[in-house]
N, C-alpha and C positions, 0 to 999 in steps of 0.2 A: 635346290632353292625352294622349291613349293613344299619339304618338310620344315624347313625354317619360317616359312609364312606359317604354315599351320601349328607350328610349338606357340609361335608369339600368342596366334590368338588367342591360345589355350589360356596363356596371362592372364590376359585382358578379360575372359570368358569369368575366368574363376574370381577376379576381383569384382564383375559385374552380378556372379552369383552369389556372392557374399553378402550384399548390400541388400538383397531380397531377403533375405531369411531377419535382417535388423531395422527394416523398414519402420522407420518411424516419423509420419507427418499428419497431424491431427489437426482441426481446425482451432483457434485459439480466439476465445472471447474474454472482456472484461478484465481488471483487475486480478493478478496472481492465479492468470487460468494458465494450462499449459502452451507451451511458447511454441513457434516452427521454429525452426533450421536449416540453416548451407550445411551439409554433410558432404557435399561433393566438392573437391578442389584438382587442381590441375597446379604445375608447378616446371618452370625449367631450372639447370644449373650448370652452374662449370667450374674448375678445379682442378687439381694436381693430381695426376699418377705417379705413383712411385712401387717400386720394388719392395720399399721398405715399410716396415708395420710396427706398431707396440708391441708384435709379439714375435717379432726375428729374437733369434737368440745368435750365438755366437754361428754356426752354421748355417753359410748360407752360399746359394749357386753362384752368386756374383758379388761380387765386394763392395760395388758403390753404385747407387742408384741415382739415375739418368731420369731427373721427374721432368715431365711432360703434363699436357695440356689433355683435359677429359671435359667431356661435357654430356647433357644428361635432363630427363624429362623425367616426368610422374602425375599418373591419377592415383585420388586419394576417396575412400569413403570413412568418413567419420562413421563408426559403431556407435560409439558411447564419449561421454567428455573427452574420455583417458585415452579412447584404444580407437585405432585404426586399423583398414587393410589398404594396403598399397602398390599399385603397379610400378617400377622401378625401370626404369632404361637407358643405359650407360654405351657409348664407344670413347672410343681412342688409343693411344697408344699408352705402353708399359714397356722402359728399355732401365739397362744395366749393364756397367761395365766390368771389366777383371772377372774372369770365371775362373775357378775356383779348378785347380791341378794336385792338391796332393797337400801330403805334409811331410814337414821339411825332417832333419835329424833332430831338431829338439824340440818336434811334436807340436811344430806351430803350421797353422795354414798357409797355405802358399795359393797364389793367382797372378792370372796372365795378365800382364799391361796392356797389350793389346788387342783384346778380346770383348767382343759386345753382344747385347744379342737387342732383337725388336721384336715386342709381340704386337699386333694391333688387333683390336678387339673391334669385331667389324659391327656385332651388334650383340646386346646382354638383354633378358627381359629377369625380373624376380619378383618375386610375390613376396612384402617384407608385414610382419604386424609392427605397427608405431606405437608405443606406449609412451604418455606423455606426463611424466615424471609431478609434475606440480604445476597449477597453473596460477603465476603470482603476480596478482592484483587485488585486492580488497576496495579502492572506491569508484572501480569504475567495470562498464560490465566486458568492456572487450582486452584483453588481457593481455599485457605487455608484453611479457617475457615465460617461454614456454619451455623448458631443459624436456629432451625427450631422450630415450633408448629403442631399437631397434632391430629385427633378425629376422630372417626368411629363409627362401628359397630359389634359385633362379637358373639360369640355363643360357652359356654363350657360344658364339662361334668367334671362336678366333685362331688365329697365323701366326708362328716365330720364325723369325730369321736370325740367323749365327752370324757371324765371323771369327775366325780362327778359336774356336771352342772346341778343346779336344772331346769325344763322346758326345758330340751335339752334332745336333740335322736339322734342317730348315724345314720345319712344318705347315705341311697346305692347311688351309683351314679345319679347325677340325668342332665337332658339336663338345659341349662340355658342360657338366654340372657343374655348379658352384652354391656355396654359404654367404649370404649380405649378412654381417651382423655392425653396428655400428651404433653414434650418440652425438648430440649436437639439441642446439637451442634454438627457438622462433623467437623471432620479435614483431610483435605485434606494430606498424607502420602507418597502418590505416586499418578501416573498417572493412574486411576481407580482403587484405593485404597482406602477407607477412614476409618477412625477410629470414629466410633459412639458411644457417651454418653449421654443418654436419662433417664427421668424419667417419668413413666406412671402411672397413675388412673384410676384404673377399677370399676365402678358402675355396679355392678350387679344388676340385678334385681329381687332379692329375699333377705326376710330377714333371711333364711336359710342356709343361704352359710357356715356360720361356726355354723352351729348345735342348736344357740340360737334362740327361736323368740323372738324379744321382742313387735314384732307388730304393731312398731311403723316405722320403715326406713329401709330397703334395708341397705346392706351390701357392702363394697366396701373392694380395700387390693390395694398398690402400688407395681410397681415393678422399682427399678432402677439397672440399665444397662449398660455395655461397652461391643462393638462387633468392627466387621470388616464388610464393607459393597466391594463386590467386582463390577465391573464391566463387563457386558456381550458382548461381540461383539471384533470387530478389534480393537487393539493397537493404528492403526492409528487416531482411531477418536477419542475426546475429548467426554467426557460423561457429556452429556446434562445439567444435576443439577450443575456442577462443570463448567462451561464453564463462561469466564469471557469476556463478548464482547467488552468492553470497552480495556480490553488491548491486544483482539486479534485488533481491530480497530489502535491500537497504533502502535501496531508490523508489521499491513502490511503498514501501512501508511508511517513507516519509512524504509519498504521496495522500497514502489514505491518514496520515494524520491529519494536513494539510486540509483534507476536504473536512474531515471531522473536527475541525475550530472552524472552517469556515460556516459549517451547516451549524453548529451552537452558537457562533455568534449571529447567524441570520435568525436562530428563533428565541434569545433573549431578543435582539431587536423587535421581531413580532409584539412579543410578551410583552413589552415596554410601552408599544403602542397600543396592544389591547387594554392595559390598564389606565392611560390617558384615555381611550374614547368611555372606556367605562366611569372614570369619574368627569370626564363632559357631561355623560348623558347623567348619570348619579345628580351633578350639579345644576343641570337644566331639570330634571325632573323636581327636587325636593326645593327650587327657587319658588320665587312667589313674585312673578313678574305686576301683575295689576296692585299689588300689596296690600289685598282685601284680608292677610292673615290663614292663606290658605294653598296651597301648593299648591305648583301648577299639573302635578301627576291627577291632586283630587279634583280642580278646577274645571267644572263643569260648565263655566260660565266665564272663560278668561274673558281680559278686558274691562272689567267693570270699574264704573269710575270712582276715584278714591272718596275715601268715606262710607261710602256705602256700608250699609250690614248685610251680610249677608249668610245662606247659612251654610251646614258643611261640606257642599258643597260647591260653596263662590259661588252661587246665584243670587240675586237681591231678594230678599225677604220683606213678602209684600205688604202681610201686616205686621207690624213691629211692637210687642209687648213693649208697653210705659217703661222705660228706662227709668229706675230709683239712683240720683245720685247723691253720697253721702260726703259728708265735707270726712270724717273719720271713719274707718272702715276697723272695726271689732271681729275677731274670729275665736270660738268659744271653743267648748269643750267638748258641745255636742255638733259643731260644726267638724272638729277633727274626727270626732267619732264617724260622721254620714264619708267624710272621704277615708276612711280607714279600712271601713267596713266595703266602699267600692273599690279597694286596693287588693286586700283578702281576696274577694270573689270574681277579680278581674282574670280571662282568661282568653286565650289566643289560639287558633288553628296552628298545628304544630308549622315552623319555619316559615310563618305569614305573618298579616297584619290584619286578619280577619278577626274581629271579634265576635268569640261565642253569645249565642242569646242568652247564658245563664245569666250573664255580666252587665244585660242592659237593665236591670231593676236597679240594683246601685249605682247605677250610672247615671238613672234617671233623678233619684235623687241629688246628686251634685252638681247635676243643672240644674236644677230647682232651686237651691242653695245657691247658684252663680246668680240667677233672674232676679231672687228674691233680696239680697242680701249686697247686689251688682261685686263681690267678688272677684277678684284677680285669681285666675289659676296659672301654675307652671306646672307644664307636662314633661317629666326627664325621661327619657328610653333607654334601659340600659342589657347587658346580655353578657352574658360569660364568652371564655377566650375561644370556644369552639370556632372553628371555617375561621375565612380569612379578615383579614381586617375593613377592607369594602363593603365584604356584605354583609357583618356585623353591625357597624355604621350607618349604612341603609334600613336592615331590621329594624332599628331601634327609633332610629326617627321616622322609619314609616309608624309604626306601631303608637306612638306618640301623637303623631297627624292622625293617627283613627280613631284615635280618641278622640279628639279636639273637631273633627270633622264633626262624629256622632253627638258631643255633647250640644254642638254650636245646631246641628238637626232639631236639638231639644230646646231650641230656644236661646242658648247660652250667647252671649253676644263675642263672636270671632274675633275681635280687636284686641279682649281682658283675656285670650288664652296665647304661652305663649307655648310653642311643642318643640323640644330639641333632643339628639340622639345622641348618645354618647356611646353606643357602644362598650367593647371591653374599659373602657379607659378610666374607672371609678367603680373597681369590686367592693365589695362588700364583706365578701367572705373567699376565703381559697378556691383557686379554682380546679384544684388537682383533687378534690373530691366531687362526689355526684352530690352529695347535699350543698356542699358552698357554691358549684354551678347552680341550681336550682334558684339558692340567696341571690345569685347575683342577673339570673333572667327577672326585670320588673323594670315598672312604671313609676315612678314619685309624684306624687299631686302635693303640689305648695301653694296653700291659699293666701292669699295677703291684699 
């Protein structure tokens, strides 16, 4: 008895030593990192003994097999997807009736009608490898239906008993090698569930197994089978032989789509609002809330009450050159000339609205020509298609208001100027060259 306790463990030892040499449990973060796993499962079953196998041929110790009731456990460690090692543990009984006497004159077999024999297999352990044929599911990650094949190694003790078997003797128990090889399919039931239906063939190796010698082949008896195979460990993980990569691959894939429309569509959203607060402040900045003719970005002096003059600043202007008013207003040739000539020489700090000091001598003159002559001017800002269309826009009417700011400094009275920005939106010239961008950066002065 105590060598039969110690073979079993040996089983149990060698599938426990397997599982270390394939050890694989990593920590898993984020997004498509690598995954844990249930590799351990446990499993019971029960089934049919029989005498008979897919691979009796026409010879055989008994003529008709007597199937009986078998039942049977198993640890399992998952290797790899595909491959396992597994502890196997089977009893019950294997009987057969009509034992086989001789052959007849025309060379047919002959057997006893009353003749049986019983083996009962008090206990089996085997160490089988599972290889699991295909695992098929594609949209989902725990996998339906599993087809596996299988073959080992194992070691039983068991007992025949005869009756009226000529050449047969009732055998005490006796220890015994044997072959598991077999095939059958999981279905996946639940989430570390599955439902196992298997057929097995055992070659013994003895031709004693059921009481007959005939001296000529080893014995064998099949076992088929329906069980429950459970799985070991946390809920959370998917169990290894069941795990379907291809549609966990599907399922985060269309995860991170999912966040990458939602993260595009939260920063055009942003985008959309940043361009609303920019043309807010665009439009509070270039308005002219007191409407002294001077924006409220250059308004040094908001507030002031209408009519006022003031200068380009929006401050009142405290003493006010004699305003000349003409019932007709004439503009000459040398009038176009004094603004032509402050067109030419007008010049700006690059992507500002600063104007260069070359540009206030001609400038000075066309206030002087406003004072003198009480002219109307219009100031147009314009700028080629470079940067975006806002800050085009803004450019050009700010750069229009520094004008109009500077000239109204010089006296010019802020009411008779008007300053507007146009931007890309009235070229000149092409803008897909560097000379027609250049035509199309400028200022228009229209006196009238």
């Amino acid at each position: 008895m105590k060598s039969n306790i110690t073979k079993a463990a040996m089983v149990v030892a060698l599938v426990g030593a397997s599982s270390q040499l394939f050890a694989q449990d990593a920590p898993s973060t984020g997004r498509f990192a690598p995954k844990e796993f249930r590799t351990w499962s446990v499993g019971i079953h029960g089934g049919v003994l029989s005498q008979n196998t897919i691979f009796n041929g026409k010879e055989r110790d008994f003529q008709t097999a007597k199937e009986t009731i078998g039942y049977g456990a198993f640890v399992k460690k998952q290797i790899l997807p595909s491959l396992g090692l597994q502890a196997d543990f089977l009893a019950g009984k294997v009987q057969g009736l009509r034992s086989y006497s001789g052959i007849d004159a025309n060379g047919n077999n002959t057997y006893l009608g009353n003749s049986e024999y019983s083996t009962k297999i008090d206990w089996s352990a085997a160490v089988t490898a599972v290889y699991n044929i295909a695992n098929i599911n594609i949209n989902q990650e725990n996998a339906i239906l599993i087809p596996y094949v299988k073959a080992g190694a194992g070691y039983m003790v068991s007992g025949a008993t005869t009756t009226n078997v000529p050449a047969a003797a009732n055998e005490g128990y006796k220890e015994r090698w044997f072959v598991p090889v077999g095939a059958g399919f999981k279905l996946g039931v639940a989430k570390g569930i599955n439902l196992d239906m298997g057929y097995d063939v055992n070659f013994v190796k003895s031709d004693k197994f059921d009481g007959f010698n005939s001296g000529s082949r080893n014995d064998k008896f099949s076992y088929g089978h329906i069980g429950l195979e459970f799985a070991l460990g946390s809920k959370d993980k998917p169990q290894l032989q069941n795990y379907s990569s291809l549609a966990n691959l599907r399922n985060q894939s269309a995860e991170e789509s999912a966040d990458l429309r939602r993260a595009l569509s939260t920063a055009e959203e942003n985008a959309r609002r940043d361009r609303e607060a920019m043309a807010a402040k665009y439009a509070q900045e270039m308005g002219d809330d007191d409407n002294d003719g001077v924006a409220n970005k250059f308004d040094k002096c908001p507030g002031t009450a209408s009519g006022t003059v003031v200068d380009g600043s929006g401050c009142p202007i405290k003493v006010q050159r004699e305003v000349i008013k003409e019932t007709k207003v004439v503009v000459t040739e040398a009038d176009r000339k004094v603004v032509d000539e402050a067109i030419k020489n007008l010049e700006f700090d690059l992507g500002k609205a600063t104007i260069r000091s070359k540009s206030y001598a001609t400038l000075n003159k066309v206030a002087a020509l406003l004072v003198d002559k009480n002219f109307s001017l219009k100031l147009a800002g314009h700028t080629d298609n470079t940067g975006s269309m806002a800050l085009n826009l803004r450019l050009s009417k700010e750069r229009a208001e520094s004008i109009k700011a500077y000239l109204v400094s010089q006296g010019a009275n802020a009411s008779r100027i008007e300053a507007t920005g146009y931007g890309p939106n009235q070229p000149i010239a092409s803008n897909k060259t560097a000379e027609g961008r250049q035509k199309n950066r400028r200022v228009e002065f229209s006196l009238y």
